[in-house]
C-alpha positions in Angstrom: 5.1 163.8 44.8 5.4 165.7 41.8 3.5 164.6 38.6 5.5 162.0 36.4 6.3 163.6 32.8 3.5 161.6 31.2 0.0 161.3 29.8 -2.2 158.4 30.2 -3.1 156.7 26.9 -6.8 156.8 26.6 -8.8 153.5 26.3 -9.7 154.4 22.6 -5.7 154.3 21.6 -4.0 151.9 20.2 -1.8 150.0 22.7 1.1 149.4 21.0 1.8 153.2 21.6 3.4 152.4 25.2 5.6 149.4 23.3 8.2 151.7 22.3 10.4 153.6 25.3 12.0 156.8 24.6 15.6 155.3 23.9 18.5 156.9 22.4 22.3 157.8 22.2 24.4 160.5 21.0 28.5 160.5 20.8 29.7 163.7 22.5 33.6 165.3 21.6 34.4 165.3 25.4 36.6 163.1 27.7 34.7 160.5 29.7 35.1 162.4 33.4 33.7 166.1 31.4 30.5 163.8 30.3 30.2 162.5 33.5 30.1 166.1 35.4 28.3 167.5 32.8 25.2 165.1 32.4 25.5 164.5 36.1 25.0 168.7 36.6 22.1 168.3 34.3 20.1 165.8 36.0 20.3 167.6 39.5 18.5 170.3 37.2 16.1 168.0 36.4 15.6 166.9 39.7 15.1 170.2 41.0 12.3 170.8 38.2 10.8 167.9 39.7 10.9 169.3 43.0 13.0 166.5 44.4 15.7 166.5 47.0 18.7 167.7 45.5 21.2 167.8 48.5 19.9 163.6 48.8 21.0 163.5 45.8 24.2 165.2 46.3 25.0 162.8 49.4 24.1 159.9 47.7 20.7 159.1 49.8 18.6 157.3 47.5 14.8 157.8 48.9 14.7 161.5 47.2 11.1 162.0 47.8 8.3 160.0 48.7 8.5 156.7 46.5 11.0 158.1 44.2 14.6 156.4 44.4 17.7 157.7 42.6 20.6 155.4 42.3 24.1 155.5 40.6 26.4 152.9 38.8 29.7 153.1 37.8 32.5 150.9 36.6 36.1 151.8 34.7 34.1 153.0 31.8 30.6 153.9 32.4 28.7 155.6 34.8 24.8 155.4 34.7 22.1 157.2 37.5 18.3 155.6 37.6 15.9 157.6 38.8 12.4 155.1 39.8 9.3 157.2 40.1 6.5 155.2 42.0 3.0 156.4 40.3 -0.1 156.2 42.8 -2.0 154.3 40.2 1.0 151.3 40.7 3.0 152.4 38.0 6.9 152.9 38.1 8.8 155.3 35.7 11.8 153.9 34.7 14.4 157.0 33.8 18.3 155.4 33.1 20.4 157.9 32.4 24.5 156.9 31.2 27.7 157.9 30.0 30.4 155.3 28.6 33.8 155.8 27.4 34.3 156.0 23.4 37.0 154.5 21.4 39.0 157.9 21.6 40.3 159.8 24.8 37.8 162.6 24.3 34.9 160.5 22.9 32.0 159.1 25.0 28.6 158.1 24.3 25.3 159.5 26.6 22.3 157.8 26.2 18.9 157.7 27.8 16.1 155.3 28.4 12.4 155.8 29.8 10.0 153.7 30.2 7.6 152.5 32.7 7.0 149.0 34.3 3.2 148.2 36.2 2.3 145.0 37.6 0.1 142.8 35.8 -3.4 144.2 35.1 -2.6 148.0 35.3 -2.1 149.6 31.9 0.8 151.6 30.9 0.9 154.8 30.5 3.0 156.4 27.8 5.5 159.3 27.2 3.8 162.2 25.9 6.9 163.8 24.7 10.5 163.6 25.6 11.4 163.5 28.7 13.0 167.3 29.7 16.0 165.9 30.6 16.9 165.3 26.8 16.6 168.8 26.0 18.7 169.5 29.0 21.1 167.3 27.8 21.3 168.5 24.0 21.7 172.2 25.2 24.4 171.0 27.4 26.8 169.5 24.6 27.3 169.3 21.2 25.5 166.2 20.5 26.8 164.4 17.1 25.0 161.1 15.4 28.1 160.8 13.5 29.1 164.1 12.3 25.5 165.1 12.1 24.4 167.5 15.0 21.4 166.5 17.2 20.0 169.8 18.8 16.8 170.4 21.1 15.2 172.9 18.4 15.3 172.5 14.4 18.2 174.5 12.8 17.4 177.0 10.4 19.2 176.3 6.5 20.0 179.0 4.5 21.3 178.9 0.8 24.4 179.1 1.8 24.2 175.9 4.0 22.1 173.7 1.8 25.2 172.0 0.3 26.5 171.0 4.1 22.6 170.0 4.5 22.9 167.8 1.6 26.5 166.5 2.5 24.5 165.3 6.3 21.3 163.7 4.6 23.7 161.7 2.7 25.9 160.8 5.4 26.9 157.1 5.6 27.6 157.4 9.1 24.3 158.5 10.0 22.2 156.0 12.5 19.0 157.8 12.9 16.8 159.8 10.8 17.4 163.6 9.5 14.0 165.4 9.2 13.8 168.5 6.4 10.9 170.8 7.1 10.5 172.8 3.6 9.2 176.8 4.7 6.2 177.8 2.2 6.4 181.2 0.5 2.4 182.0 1.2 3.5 181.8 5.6 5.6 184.4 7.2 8.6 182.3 8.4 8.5 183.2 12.0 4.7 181.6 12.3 5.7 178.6 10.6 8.5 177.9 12.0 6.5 178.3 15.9 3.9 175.8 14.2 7.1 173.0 13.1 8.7 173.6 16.8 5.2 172.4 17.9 5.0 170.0 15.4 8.3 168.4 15.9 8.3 168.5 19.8 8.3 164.8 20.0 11.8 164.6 18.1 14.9 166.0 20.4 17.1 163.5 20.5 15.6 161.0 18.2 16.6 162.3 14.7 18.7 165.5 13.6 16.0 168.5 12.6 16.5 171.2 10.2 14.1 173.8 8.5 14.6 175.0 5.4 14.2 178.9 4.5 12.0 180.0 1.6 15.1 181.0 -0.6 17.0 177.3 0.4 13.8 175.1 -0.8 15.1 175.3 -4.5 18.6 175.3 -4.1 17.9 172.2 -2.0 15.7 170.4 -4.2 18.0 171.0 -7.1 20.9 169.4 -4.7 19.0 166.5 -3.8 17.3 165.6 -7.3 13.7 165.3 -8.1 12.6 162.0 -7.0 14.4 163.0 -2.9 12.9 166.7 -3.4 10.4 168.2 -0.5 7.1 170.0 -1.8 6.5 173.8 0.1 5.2 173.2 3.8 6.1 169.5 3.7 8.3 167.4 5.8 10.9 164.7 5.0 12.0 162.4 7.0 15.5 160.4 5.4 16.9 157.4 7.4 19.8 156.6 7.0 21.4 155.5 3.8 19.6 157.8 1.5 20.9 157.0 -2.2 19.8 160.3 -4.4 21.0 158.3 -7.8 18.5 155.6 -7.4 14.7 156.6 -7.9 13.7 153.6 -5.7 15.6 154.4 -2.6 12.7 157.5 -2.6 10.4 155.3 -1.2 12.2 154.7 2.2 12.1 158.6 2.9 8.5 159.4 4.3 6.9 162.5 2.9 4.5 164.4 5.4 2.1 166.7 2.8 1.3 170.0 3.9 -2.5 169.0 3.2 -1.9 166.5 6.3 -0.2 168.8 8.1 -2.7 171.6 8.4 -6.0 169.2 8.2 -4.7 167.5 11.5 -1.5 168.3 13.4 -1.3 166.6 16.4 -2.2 163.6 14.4 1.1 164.7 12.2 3.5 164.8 15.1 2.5 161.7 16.3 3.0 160.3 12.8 6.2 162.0 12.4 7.7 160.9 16.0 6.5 157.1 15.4 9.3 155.8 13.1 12.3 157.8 14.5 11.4 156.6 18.0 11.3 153.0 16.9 14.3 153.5 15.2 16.3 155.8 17.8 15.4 152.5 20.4 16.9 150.1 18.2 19.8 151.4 17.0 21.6 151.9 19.8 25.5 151.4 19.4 26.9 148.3 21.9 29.4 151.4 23.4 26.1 153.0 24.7 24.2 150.2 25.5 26.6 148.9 28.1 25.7 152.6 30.7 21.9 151.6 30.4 22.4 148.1 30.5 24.7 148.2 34.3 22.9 145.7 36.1 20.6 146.0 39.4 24.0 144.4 41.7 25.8 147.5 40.2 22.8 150.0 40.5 22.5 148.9 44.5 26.3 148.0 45.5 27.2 151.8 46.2 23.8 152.1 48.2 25.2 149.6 51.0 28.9 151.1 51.0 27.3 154.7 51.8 25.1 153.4 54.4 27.4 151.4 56.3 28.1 154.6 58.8 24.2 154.5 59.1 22.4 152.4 62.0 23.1 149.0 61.1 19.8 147.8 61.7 17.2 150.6 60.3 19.1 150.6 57.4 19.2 146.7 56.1 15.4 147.3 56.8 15.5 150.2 55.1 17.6 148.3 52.1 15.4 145.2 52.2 12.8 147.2 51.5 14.3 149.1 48.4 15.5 145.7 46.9 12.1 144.2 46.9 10.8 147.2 45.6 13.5 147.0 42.5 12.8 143.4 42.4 9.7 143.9 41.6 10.0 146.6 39.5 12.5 144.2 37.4 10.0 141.3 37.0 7.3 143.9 35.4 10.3 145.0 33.2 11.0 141.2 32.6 6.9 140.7 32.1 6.8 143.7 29.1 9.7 142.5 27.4 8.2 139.2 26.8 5.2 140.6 25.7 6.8 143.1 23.1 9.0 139.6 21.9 5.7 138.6 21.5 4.0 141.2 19.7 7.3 141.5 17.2 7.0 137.9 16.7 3.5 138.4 15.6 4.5 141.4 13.3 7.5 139.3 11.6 5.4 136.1 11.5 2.4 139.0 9.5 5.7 140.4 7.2 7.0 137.0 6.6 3.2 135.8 5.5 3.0 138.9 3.3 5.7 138.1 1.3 5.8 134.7 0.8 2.2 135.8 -0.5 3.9 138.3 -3.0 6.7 136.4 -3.9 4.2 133.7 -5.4 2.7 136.2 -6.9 5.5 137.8 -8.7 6.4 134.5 -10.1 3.3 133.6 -11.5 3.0 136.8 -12.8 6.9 136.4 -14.4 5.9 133.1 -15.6 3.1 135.1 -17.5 5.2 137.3 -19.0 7.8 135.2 -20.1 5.3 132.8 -21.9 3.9 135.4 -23.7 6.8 137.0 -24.7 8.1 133.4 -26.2 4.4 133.3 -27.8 4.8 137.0 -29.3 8.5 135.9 -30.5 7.2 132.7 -32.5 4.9 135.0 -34.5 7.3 137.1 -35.3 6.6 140.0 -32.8 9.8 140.2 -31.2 9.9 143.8 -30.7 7.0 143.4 -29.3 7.5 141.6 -26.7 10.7 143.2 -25.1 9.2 147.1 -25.7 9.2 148.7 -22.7 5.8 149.3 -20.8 4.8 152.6 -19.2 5.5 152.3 -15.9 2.8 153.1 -12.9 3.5 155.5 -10.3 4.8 154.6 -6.7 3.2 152.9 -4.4 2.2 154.9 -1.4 3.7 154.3 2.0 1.7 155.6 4.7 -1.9 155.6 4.9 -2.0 159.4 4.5 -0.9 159.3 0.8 -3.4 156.3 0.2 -6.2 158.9 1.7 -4.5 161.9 -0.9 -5.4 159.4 -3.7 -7.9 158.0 -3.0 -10.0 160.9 -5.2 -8.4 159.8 -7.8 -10.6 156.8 -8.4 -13.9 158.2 -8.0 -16.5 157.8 -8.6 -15.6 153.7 -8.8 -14.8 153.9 -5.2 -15.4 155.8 -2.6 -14.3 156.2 1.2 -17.3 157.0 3.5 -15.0 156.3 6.6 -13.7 157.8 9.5 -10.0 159.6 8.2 -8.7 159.4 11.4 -9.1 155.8 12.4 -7.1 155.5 9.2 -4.5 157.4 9.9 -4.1 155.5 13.7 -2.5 153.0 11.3 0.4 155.3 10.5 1.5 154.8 14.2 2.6 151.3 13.8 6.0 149.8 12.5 4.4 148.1 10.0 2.4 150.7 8.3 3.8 151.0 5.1 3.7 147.4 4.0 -0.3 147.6 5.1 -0.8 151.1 3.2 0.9 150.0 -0.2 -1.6 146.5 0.0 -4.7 149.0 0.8 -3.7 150.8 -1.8 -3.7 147.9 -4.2 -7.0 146.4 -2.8 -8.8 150.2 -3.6 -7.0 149.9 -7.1 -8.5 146.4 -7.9 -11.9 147.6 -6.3 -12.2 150.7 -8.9 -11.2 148.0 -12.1 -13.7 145.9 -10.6 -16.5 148.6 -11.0 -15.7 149.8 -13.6 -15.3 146.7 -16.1 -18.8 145.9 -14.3 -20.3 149.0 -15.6 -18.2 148.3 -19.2 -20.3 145.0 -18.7 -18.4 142.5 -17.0 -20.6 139.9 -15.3 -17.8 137.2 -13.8 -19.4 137.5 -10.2 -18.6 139.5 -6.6 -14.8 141.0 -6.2 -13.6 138.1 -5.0 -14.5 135.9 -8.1 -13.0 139.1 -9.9 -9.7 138.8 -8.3 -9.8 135.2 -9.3 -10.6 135.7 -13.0 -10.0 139.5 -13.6 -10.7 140.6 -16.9 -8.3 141.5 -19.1 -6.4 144.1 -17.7 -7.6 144.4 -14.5 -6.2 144.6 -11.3 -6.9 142.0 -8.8 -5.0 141.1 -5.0 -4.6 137.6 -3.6 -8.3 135.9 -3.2 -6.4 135.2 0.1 -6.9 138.5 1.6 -10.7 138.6 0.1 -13.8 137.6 2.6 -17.0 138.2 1.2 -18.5 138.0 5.2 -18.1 137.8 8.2 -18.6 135.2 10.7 -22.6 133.8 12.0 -21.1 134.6 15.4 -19.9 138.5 14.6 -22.9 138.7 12.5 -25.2 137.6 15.3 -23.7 139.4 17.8 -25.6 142.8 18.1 -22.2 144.9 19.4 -19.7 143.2 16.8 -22.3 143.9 13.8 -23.3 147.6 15.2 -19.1 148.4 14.6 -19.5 147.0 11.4 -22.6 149.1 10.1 -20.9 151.7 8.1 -21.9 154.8 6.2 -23.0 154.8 3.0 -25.3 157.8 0.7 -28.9 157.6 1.4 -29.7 156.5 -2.1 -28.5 153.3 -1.2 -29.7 152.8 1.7 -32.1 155.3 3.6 -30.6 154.7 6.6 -27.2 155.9 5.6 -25.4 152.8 6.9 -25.1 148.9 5.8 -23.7 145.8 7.2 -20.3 145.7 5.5 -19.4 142.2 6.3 -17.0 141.8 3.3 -13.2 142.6 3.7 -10.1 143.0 3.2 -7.4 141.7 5.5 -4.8 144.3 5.0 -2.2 142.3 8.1 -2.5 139.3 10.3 -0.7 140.7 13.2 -2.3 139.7 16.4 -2.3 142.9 17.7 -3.8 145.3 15.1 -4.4 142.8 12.4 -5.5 145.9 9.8 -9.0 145.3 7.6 -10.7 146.9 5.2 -14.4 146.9 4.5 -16.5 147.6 1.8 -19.7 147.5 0.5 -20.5 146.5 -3.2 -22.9 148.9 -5.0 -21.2 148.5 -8.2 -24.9 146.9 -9.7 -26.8 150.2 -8.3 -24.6 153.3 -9.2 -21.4 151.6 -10.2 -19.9 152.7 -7.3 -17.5 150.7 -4.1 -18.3 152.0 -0.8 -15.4 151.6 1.7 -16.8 152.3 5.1 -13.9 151.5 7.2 -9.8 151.4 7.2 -8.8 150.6 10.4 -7.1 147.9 13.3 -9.3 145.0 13.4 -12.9 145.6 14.3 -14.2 143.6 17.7 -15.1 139.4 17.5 -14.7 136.6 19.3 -11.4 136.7 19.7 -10.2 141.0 20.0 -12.7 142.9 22.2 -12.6 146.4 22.9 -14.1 146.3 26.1 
């Protein structure tokens, strides 16, 4: 049997990677019957990449090859075809492919889900890219999210067609992301845009993909206003609902730096595909949802009614057989659904946590401000208390802007850790509620050192986030632990992960024990730390040796 289109996570990823199947939907301008015969033409392409029996197909057999079943559905308005590809390692690719009848006579919806489904104790592999039938799919009609258009390859913008551009990232119809790759002046165009197809070959289908010319950069920033703009050799990604007119609304709208970029970009693509993938699997519309969600009854009833010219008896066996095997196949389905409800449970449950955290925080800190305002007011200073304060910049909102900055606050604090594991972070839904707290942890860390070497002597970080001076930053002594645990500590593999680098001239080694922490997220799969190691008495300096998914203990091993 031909190879499945996948690559097997290795044991050193993170595992919430293979949580997220490839999942989306597109509207198409056609009648339901021209959808059906052209996605149906499609997949018989796609099966004949795959080397697969085509005329089986064709006559509705569904053994195509060996362990790989193809089966069709259809009611008065939808018509779906499963493809189940049996893996020798135990593992079953799940590929649902469906058209359903729009609101309008020539308006359907085609969507697309693939996942896989294992039996319990065999991990699961997950989707390097796209599956090829997308692209098939995209080349074979003009796919719309709205009245945006979804293609297979990012479409070139010139000036002239900036101000449609604009008139689509603004779109209020829009249910997945638009990604803007600006072209650099310093690259001819041609090899960057063969680098951003590379880059971006994680996205058909999941967000609408456009690259920006060296002459349409300007025009489009000026369109789009300077807090939505796109730096030279960057990429943007805008979800839906982008708001130009309101500064905050920037923040939703990821920026990938061209530092990123070129310094790691596999590691980019993977970061760029993570967020419109999530997004593309949850947003589907209820028209599309009901081809992929046609039911195992519908999905076997045609099987029976072509085999009933068949011998009687070889095929019952023969049916038998394939219903166990989808049977089973649905209780592993049934098995990773409750554990992704799990794992989103755990990740609302961290959210929810978070800001209940920052909500008591914000009103304390209002509490604060109103009293001294009324104090500044009884001595007369009432200008004074209502002048406006010079506010800070953003908060970042992925972990590789908190890594652009983090230069910033040397030589207070500096990271000796790995970039990479990181960046790992960036993959998971969460990421930019962890990155903005990181960043205020490292922000309260560098006024920590440096009112110690002004000559602040209050005690360790976390006394300083109790009582900070006046001033200075300080984070919730609820996300603070100056150790770790006697049993990580004793424990010669849990303390070797936690023995991080630091310069020789502080220890000749060139690692410590960084026991103290920062928990950056409680979620029980990833649960996000930060360690450090306070040298602020020897050169004034914070050493954080690790950003990262939680280190091993008692209770998360890596083995």
């Amino acid at each position: 049997m031909p190879a499945a289109e996948v690559a097997v996570i290795g044991e050193d990823q993170a595992p919430e990677r293979q949580s997220v199947p490839y999942r989306t939907a597109f509207e198409a301008r056609l009648d339901f019957n021209e959808s059906v015969a052209r996605v149906r033409e499609q997949i018989r392409v796609w099966l004949r990449q795959k080397r697969y029996d085509v005329e089986r197909f064709d006559a509705g057999t569904p053994e195509i090859a060996h362990q790989v079943i193809a089966l069709t559905a259809s009611t008065t308005t939808a018509h779906g075809w499963q493809l189940r590809e049996r893996r020798p390692d135990g593992v079953t690719w799940v590929s649902t492919a469906a058209v359903t009848q729009g609101k309008g006579r020539r308006q359907s919806w085609i969507s697309l889900n693939v996942e896989p489904a294992a039996p319990p104790g065999v991990s699961l592999p997950a989707a390097a890219h796209p599956p090829r039938l997308i692209r098939l799919l995209l080349d074979a009609v003009d796919a719309l999210d709205g009245e945006t258009p979804l293609r297979s390859r990012a479409e070139v913008v010139a000036v002239a067609g900036v101000d449609d551009l604009l008139e689509l990232v603004c779109a209020e119809d829009r249910r997945l992301p638009l990604v803007v790759a600006a072209a650099p002046h310093d690259v001819a165009f041609e090899d960057w845009r063969r680098d951003i197809d590379r880059l971006m070959q994680s996205l058909p289908g999941l967000a609408s993909l456009f690259l920006l010319d060296p002459a349409a950069v300007s025009a489009f920033n000026a369109g789009i206003g300077e807090t939505h703009w796109i730096g030279s050799a960057s990429i943007r990604t805008y979800l839906p609902g982008v708001d130009p007119a309101i500064a905050e609304d920037a923040l939703r709208h990821r920026v990938l730096s061209r530092r990123r970029i070129e310094a790691e970009p596999q590691r980019a693509g993977r970061v760029l595909a993570a967020l419109p993938r999530q997004l593309a699997a949850n947003s589907l519309p209820p028209a599309a949802l009901r081809g992929l969600e046609l039911s195992l009854r519908d999905f076997t009833r045609g099987t029976s009614e072509r085999r009933a010219s068949e011998d009687r008896l070889t095929a019952l066996a023969e049916e038998v057989e394939m219903l166990n095997e989808l049977l089973s196949t649905a209780d592993d389905n049934e098995r990773q659904m409750q554990a992704k409800l799990s794992r989103h449970t755990d990740e609302l449950l961290d959210l929810t946590s978070d800001l209940e955290i920052l909500r008591n925080d914000l009103e304390r800190r209002d509490a604060t401000i109103r009293a001294l305002r009324q104090r500044l007011a009884a001595l007369g200073r009432h200008a004074d208390a209502y002048v406006p304060v010079e506010q800070p910049p953003p908060l970042p909102t992925s972990f590789s802007e908190v890594l652009d900055r983090l230069d910033s606050l040397a030589p207070f604090v500096v990271f000796t850790g790995d970039p990479a594991v990181a960046l790992d972070l960036d993959e998971h839904p969460p990421h930019s509620n962890w990155a903005q707290l990181a960043w205020q942890a490292l922000l309260a860390l560098a006024d920590y050192a440096r009112a110690k070497r002004d000559g602040w002597s209050g005690g360790d970080f976390k006394q300083w986030c109790e009582s900070p001076a006046e001033g200075g930053k300080a984070i919730s002594i609820a996300k603070v632990a100056r150790d770790e645990s006697t049993s990580v500590r004793n424990n010669r593999r849990f303390a070797a992960e936690r023995n991080l680098p630091v310069p020789r001239q502080i220890d000749r080694s060139g690692s410590v024990f960084m026991g103290a922490h920062i928990k950056l997220g409680t979620s029980a799969t990833v649960s996000p730390r930060l360690h450090f190691h306070d040298a602020s008495s020897i050169d004034q300096t914070i050493y954080v040796g690790y950003i990262g998914r939680h280190l091993s203990n008692t209770a998360t091993s890596r083995s």
